[in-house]
TITI-148990 format. One record per residue: residue in three letters; x, y, z of N, C-alpha, C in turn. Coordinates in steps of 0.05 Angstrom, whole numbers, plus 5000, padded with zeros to 4 digits. Atoms other than C-alpha are relative to their C-alpha. Example, Ala and Ser with C-alpha at 12.3 -4.5 7.8 and 13.67 -1.06 7.14 Angstrom:
2
ALA501849765000524649105156501850245000
SER498449764999527349795143498550225014
END
This chain:
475
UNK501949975022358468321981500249764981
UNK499950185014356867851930499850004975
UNK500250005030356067701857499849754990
UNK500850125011353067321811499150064970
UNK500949895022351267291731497249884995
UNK503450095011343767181715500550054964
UNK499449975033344367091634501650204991
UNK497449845007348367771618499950155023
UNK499149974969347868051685500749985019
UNK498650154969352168051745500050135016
UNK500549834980351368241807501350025025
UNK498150004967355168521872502549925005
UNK497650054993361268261894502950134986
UNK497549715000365268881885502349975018
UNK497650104984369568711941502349804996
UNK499150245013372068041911501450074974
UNK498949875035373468411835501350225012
UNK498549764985376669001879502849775004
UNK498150284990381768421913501649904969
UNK498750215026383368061844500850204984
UNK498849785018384268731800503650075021
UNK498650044980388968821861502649824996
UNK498150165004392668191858500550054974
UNK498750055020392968251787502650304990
UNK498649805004396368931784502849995011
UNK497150074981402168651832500849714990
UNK498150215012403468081787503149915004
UNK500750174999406467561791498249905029
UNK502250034981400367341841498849755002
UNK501050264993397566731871497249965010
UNK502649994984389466671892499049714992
UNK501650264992385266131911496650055009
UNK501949984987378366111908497949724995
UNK501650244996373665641941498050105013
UNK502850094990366565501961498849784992
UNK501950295007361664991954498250084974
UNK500450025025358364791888497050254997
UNK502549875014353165281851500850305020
UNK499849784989355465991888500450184978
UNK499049725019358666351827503249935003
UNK498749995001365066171836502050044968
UNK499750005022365966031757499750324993
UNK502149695016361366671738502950185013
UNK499149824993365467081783503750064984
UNK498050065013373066931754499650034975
UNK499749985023370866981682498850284989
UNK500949725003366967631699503450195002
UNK497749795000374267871721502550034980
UNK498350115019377767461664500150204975
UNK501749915015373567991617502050284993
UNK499049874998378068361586502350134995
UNK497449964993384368181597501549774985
UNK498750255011389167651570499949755020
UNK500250144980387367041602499349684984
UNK500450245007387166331596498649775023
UNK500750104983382165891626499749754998
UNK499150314990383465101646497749845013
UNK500650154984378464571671500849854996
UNK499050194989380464011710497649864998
UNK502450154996375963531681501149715019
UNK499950314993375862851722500649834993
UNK499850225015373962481671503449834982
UNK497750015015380662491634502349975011
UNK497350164990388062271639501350294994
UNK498449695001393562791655500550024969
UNK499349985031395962611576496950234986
UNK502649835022388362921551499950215011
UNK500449724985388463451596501850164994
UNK497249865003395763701576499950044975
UNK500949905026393763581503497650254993
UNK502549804999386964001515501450315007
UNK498949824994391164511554502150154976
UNK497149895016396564651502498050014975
UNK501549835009390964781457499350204998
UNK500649784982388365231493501750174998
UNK497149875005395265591494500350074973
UNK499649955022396765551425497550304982
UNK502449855003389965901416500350284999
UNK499749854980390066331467501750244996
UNK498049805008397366661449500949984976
UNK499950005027397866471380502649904992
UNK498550194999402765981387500249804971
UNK499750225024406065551329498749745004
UNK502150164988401564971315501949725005
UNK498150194986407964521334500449965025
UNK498249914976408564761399497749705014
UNK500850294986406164061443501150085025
UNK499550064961406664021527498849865005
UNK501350244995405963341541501049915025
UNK500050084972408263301609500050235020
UNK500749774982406263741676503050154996
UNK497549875002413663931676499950274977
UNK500749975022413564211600497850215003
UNK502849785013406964501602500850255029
UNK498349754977409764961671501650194985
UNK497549774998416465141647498950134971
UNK501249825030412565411582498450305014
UNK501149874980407665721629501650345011
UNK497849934982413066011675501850244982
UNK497149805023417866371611498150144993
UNK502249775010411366731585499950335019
UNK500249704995413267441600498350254994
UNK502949705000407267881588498649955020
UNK501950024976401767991639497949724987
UNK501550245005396967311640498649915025
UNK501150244984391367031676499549714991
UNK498850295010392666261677496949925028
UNK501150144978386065941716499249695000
UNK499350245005385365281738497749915014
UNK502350064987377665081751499749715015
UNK499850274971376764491807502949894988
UNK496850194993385064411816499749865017
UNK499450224982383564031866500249644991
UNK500450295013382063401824502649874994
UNK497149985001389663441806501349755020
UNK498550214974390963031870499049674983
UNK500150215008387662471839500849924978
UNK499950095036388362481761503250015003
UNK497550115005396362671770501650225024
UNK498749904991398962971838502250144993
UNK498149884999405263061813500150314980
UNK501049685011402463761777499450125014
UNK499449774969401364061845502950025005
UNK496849954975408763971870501750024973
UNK498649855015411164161801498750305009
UNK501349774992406864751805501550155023
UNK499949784971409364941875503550054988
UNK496850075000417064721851500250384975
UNK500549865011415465291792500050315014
UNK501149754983412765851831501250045015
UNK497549904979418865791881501850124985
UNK497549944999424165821837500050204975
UNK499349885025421266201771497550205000
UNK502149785012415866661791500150374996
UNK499049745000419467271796500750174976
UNK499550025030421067261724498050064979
UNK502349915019413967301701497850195014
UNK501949794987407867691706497249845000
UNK502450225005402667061713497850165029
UNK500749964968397267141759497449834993
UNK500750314991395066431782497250005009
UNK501350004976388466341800498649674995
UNK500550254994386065661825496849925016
UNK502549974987378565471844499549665001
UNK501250345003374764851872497850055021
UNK502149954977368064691909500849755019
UNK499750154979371464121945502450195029
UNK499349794991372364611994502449865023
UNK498050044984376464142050502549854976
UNK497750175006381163841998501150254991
UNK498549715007383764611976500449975024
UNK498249944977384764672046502449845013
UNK497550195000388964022048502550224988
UNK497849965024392964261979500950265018
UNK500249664991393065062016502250085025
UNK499949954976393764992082500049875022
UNK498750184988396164392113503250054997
UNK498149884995402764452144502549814974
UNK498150065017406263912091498850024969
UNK501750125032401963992029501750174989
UNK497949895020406764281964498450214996
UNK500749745004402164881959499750165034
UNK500649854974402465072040501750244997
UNK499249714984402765872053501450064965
UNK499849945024404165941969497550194994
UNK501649835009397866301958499750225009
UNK499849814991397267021970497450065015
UNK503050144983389866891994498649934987
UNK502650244995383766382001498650234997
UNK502449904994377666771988498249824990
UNK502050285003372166271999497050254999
UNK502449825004366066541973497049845008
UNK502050044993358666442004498250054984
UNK501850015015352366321992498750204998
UNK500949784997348166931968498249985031
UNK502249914970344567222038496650054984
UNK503449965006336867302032499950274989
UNK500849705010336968052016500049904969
UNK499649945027340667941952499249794981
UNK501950195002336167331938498150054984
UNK502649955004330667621940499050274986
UNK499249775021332568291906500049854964
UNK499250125025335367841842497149914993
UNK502350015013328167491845498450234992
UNK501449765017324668221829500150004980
UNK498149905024329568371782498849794974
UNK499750255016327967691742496749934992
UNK502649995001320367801754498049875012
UNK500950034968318367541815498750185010
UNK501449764991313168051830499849935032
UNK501249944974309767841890502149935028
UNK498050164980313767791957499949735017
UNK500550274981310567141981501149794980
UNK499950115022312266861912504049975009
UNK496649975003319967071922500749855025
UNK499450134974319666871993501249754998
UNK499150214998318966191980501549924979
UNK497650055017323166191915502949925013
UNK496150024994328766321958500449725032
UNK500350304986326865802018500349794979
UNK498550265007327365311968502249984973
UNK498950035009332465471930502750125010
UNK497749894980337865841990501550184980
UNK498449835008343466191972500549904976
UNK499050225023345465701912499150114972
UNK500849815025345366231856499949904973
UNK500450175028346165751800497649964993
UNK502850105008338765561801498050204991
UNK502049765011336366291796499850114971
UNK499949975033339066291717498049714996
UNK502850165001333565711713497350125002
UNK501849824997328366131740500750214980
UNK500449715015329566711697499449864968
UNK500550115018330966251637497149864989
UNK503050115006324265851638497250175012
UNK503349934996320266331666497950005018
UNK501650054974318766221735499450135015
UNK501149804989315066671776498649955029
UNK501550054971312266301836501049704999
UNK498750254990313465591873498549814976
UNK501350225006308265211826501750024969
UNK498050065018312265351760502750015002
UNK497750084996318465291783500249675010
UNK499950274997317164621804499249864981
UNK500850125027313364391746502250014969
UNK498449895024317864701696503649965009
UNK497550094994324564521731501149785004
UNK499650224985323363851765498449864991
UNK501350325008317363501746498950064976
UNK501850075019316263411678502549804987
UNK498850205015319962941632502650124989
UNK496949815012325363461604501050115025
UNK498549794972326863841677503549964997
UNK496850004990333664111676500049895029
UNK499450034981334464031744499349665012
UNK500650194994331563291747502449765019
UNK498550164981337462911768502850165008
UNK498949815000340763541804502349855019
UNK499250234982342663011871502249894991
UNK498550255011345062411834502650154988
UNK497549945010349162841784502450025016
UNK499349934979352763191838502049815016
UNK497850244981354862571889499949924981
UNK499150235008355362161836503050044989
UNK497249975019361162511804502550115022
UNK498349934971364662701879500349715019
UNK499950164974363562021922500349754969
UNK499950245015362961551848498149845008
UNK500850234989361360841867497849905025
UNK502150004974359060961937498350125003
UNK501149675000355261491920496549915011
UNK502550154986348361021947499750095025
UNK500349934958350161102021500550305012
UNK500949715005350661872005498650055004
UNK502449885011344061941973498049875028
UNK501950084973341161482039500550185023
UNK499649734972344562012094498150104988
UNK502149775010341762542058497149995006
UNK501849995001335462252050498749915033
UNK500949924968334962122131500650235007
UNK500749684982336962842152498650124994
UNK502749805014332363112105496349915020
UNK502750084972326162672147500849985027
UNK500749974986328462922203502949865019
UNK498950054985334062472231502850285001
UNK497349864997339962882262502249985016
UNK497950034988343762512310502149744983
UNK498450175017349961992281497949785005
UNK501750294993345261392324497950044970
UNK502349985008339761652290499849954965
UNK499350055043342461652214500849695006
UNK498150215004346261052223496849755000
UNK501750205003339960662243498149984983
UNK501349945021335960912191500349904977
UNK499350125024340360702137501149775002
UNK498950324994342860022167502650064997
UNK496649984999350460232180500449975029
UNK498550034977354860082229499850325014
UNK499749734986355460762281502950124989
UNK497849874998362860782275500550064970
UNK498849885021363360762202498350264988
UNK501849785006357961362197502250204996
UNK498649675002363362002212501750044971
UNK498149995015367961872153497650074977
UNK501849825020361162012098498350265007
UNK499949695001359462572139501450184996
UNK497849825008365562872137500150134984
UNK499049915026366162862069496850114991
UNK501749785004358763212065499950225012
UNK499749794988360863692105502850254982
UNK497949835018367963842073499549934971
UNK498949955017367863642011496650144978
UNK502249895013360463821986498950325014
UNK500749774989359064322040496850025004
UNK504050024996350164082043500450015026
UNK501149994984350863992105501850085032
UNK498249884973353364182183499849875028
UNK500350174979354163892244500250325020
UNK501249714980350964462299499749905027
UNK500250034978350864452373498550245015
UNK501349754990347164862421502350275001
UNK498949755000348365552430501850065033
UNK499449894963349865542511503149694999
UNK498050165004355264892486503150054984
UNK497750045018359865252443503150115026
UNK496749994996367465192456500349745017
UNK499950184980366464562493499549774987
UNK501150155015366063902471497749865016
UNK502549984989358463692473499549754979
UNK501450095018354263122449497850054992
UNK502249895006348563502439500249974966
UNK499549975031350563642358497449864991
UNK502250045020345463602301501650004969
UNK498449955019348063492236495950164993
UNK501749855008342863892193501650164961
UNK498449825024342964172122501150265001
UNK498949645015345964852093499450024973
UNK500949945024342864752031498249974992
UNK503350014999335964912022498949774976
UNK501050265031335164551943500949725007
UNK499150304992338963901964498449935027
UNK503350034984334163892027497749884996
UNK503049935020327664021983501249604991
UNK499950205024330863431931500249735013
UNK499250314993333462891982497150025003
UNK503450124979325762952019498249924982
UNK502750045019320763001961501849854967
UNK500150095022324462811896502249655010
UNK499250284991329662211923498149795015
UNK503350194987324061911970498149844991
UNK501750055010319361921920501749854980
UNK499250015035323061691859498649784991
UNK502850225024318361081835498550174989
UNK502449765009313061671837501050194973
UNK499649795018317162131802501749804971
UNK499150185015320761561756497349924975
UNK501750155017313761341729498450214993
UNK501349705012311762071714497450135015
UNK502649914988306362231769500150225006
UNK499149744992308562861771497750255015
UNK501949914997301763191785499549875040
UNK500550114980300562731845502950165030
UNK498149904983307862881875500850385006
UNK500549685011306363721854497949975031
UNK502750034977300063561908501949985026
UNK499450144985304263221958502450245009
UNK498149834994309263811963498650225004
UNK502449884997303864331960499550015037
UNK502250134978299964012018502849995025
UNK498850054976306063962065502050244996
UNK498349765004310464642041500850195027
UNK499749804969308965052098500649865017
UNK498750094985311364582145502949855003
UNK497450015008316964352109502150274993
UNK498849815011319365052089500150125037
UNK499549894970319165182171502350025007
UNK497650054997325664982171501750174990
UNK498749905018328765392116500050285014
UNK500249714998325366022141501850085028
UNK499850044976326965882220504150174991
UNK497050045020334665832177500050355000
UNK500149825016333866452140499550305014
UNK499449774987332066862198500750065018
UNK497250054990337366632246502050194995
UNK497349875014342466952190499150165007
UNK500649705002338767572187499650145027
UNK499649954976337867682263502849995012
UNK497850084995344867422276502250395001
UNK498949695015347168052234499650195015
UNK500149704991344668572275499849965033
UNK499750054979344868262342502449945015
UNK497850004991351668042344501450175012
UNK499149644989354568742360499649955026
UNK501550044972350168702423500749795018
UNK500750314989350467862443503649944995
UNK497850155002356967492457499749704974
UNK500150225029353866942406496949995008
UNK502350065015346966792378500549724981
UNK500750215008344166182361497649805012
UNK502650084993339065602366500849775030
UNK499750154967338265142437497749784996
UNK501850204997335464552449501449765021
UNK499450104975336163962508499449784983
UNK501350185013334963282508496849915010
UNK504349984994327563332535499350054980
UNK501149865023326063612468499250265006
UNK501249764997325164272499502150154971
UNK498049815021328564792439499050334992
UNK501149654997328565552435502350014973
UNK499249955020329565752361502750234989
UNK497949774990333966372377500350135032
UNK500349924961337666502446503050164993
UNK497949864996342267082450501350075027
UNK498549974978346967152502502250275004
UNK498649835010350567712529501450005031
UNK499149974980352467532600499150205025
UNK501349784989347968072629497050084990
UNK502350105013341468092589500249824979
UNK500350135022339567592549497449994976
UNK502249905015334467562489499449684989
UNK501650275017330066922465497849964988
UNK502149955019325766832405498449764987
UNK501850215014320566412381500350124965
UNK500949915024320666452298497949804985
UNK501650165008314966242263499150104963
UNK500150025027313766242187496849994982
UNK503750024994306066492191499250294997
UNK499649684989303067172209497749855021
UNK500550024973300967152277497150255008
UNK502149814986294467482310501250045034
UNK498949994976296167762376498949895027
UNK500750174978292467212421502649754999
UNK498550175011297266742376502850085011
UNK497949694991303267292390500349795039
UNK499750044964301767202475500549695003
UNK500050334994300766382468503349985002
UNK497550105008307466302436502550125025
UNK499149844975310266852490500549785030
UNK500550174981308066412541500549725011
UNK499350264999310165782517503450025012
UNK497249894997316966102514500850075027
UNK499249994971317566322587500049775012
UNK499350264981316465612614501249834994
UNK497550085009322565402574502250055021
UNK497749854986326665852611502349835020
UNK497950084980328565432672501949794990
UNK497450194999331464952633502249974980
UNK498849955005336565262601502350115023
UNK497749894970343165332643501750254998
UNK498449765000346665962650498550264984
UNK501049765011341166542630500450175027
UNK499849844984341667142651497750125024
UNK502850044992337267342707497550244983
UNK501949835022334567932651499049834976
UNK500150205030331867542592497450164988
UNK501349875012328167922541497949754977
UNK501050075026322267572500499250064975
UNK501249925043320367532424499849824990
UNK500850055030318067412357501350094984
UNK499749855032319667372291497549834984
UNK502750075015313967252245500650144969
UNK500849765023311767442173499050215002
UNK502349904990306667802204499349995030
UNK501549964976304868002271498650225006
UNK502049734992298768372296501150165027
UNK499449804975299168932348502549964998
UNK497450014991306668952335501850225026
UNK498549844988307869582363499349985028
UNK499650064968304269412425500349845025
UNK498050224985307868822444502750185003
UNK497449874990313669242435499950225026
UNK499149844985311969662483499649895028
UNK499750154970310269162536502149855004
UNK497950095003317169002526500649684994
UNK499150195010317968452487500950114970
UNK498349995026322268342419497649954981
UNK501350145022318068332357500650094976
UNK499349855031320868322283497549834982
UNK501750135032316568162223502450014972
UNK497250035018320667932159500650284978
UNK499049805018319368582117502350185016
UNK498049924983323568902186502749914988
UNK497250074989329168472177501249914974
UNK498250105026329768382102499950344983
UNK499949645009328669172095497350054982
UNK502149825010322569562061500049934968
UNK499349975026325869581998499849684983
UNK500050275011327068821985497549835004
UNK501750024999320268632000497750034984
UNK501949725016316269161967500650144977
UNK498349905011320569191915497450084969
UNK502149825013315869681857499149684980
UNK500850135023312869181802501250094977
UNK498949915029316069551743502849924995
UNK497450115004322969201758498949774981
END
C-alpha cells in the first residue's frame, strides 16, 4: 500500500506506518528508507514523526560538516530544551550526546547518504555508536535517501560501516495507477479521460499531484499551462534542478542521454551516437541514472530473462522526466523566449502518440498483477527485425500475447490488430504450441464477443476497476 500527503491529506501506506510504529515500540531501532526522488518518502516519515518526540535532520549538500553540526545542535537544543551552551561541533560529540539521551526519540536523517561526501567519517562513527552504545538508549534511527544505489553501498555492501546494521530497507515505490487516479478525483479531476492522462504524464511521482491540487488543475491543458509554460511555472526547471544538484558539473551529458531516450534512442550504440561520446564511456552515466536517480531502466525481452542478452533497451520509469527531456529540454530556445502557446500546440498535436508509451507502461503493471499467479513471467518482446509484441506471457504450457493500444478500438480494428499479431508468432522462440490472443484497449467494441471466440480482451475501466474510473463527481 502506499501513501502520500496532498496539502493536509495523506493517503494509504498503512503497511509502512504499521512497520515503523513497530520498530518504534522495540526501541532502540534502526530503519532505512529509500526510493527515488518525489515518491513521499519525506511526507511519509514526518506523517509518522506526528506525535511523538522526534527530531528531524537534513543533510544538506550544500554545507560543511562544521554548518551542519552547528544547524543540528540547534535543532537539539530546541527540540529537548537543551541549555543554550550546549555546542556539538564534531560527528563524534554530536553521537555520544545523541547516544546518552535516554527517553524514547526519533532522530531522522533526510538524504544520509550525502554524508559519504560532505564527511564520511559520520557514517563509521555512527555505526562505531550503535555497536557499542545502543542498548543503553531508546533512539529509533531512521535514515532516508533517493540516491537509491549509494544507500545500498552505505547498507548493504559487504565492507561498508553500516553493513547488516539496519533492522530493514523499505524502499518505497512509485504510486500504482489505481491510487493515481483515485487521488486525481479526490483533488477534482472529474472526467476519467482528464485523469487518465494526468497520470500518463505525470506516473507514479506523487510530488507533482500537490501542484495539481494547489493551482487548480483539472485536465492536461492547465496543467501544462499553469505548471510549465508560463513565466512563473513551479515546475519550469524540474530536469535541470534535479541532475544538476546529483551529477553537478557534468550534469550536460545527463540532460543529452535523457534527451536521446526520450526521442526514441534505446540501445548504448544508439545514445552514444546521438550525443557524440565515446561507446565505452556511455555505461558509467547510465548507471548512475539508473542507481542513483532511478528515471530510467535497462529492459530485455521477456523470452531473455536470466541469461545474458544483448537485446536490452534502456527506457524510462519516469513518466514527467520523459514528458520534460522530449518537449521542454528539446525545445528550450522555444520555451526560453516564451512561445509558450506555440510549444502548448506542439504537445497537443503529438500527445496521443507520445503518451503511447506511458499507457502501453501503465498497462503492463496492471496486467502483470493479475497474470502473474497464472504466467511464469510477463513482459514485453521484441527481435532485431523490429518485430515486438507489447505483452507476452509465458507459462510453459499456454501462453498469452497482447497487442495494447491507447485508443478505443471498433471491432474490424479489434480483428486487424488480431491478425497482425498471429504473424508475429513464428518468430518468437520457445512459445507454447497453445498461445492465446488479445487486447487491451480504452475501449473495445463487441468485447464480449471476441471473448467468446476465444481471445483475451481487457478495456482500461476492467483493469483499473469500475470504481477508479467512474469515480461519482461529488468527490
Amino acid at each position: 500500500m502506499i501513501t502520500i500527503i496532498i496539502i493536509m491529506r495523506f493517503y494509504g501506506r498503512r503497511d509502512e506506518l504499521r512497520l515503523m510504529e513497530h520498530l518504534y515500540a522495540q526501541s532502540p531501532s534502526f530503519l532505512v528508507v529509500t526510493g527515488r526522488r518525489r515518491v513521499g518518502k519525506t511526507e511519509l516519515i514526518l506523517e509518522f514523526c506526528k506525535e511523538k518526540p522526534a527530531i528531524y535532520f537534513y543533510v544538506d549538500a550544500n554545507k560543511s560538516i562544521g554548518s551542519l553540526l552547528e544547524e543540528f545542535s540547534r535543532l537539539m537544543r530546541e527540540t529537548l530544551n537543551l541549555p543554550g551552551y550546549v555546542r556539538l561541533e564534531t560527528p563524534e560529540a554530536f553521537l555520544e550526546f545523541l547516544f546518552s539521551y535516554r527517553e524514547p526519540l526519533v532522530v531522522v536523517f533526510d538524504e544520509f547518504q550525502r554524508f559519504q561526501k560532505i564527511d564520511p567519517s559520520f557514517i563509521s562513527q555512527l555505526q562505531r555508536y550503535w555497536d557499542t552504545s545502543r542498548r543503553n538508549s531508546s533512539l529509533f534511527i531512521i535514515v532516508s535517501g533517493s540516491s537509491v544505489g549509494m544507500i545500498r553501498e552505505i547498507f548493504l555492501s559487504g565492507g561498508a560501516p553500516l553493513f547488516k546494521r539496519a533492522d530493514t530497507i523499505l524502499t518505497l515505490k512509485p504510486f500504482g495507477p489505481e491510487e493515481c487516479l483515485a487521488i486525481l478525483g479526490d483533488i477534482g479531476v472529474l472526467e476519467p479521460d482528464d485523469r487518465l492522462d494526468l497520470y500518463l504524464l505525470f506516473g507514479g511521482a506523487i510530488y507533482y499531484y500537490t501542484y495539481l491540487e494547489k493551482f487548480g488543475c483539472t485536465d492536461m491543458e492547465s496543467a501544462l499551462s499553469r505548471l510549465l509554460l508560463n513565466d512563473f511555472a513551479p515546475l519550469a526547471y524540474e530536469m535541470r534542478d534535479i541532475v544538476v544538484e546529483v551529477f553537478g558539473r557534468e550534469h550536460a551529458t545527463y540532460y543529452e542521454i535523457l534527451a536521446a531516450i526520450a526521442s526514441g534512442k534505446q540501445s548504448q550504440k544508439e545514445i552514444a551516437d546521438a550525443i557524440h561520446i565515446a561507446p565505452t564511456s556511455l555505461p558509467t552515466y547510465l548507471r548512475d541514472l539508473i542507481d542513483l536517480l532511478g528515471i530510467i531502466e535497462y529492459r530485455t525481452p521477456v523470452t531473455e530473462r536470466g541469461r545474458r542478452s544483448k537485446m536490452g533497451r534502456y527506457i524510462f520509469s519516469d513518466n514527467f522526466f520523459r514528458f520534460y527531456a522530449r518537449y521542454i529540454y528539446r525545445n528550450r530556445s522555444l520555451y526560453q523566449s516564451g512561445r509558450y502557446g506555440k510549444l502548448l500546440n506542439l504537445i497537443q498535436d503529438e500527445w496521443k502518440g507520445f503518451s503511447g508509451f506511458a499507457f502501453e507502461e501503465m498497462v503492463r503493471t496492471l496486467l502483470r498483477e493479475s497474470l502473474i499467479p497464472e504466467y511464469d513471467a510477463v513482459g514485453s518482446w521484441w527481435n532485431r527485425r523490429g518485430d515486438e509484441i507489447d505483452l507476452l506471457a509465458l507459462s510453459g504450457g499456454a501462453d498469452l500475447v497482447v497487442e495494447i493500444k491507447n485508443t478505443t478500438l471498433t471491432r474490424s480494428e479489434a480483428y486487424s490488430l488480431l491478425t497482425s499479431l498471429q504473424a508475429k508468432l513464428p518468430a518468437v522462440q520457445g512459445l507454447s504450441e497453445q498461445v492465446t490472443l488479445g487486447i487491451a484497449a480504452r475501449e473495445i467494441e463487441d468485447r464480449e464477443e471476441l471473448r467468446e471466440e476465444g481471445f483475451y480482451c481487457m478495456e482500461i475501466e476492467e483493469m483499473l476497476g469500475q470504481n477508479t474510473m467512474k469515480k461519482a463527481k461529488e468527490t
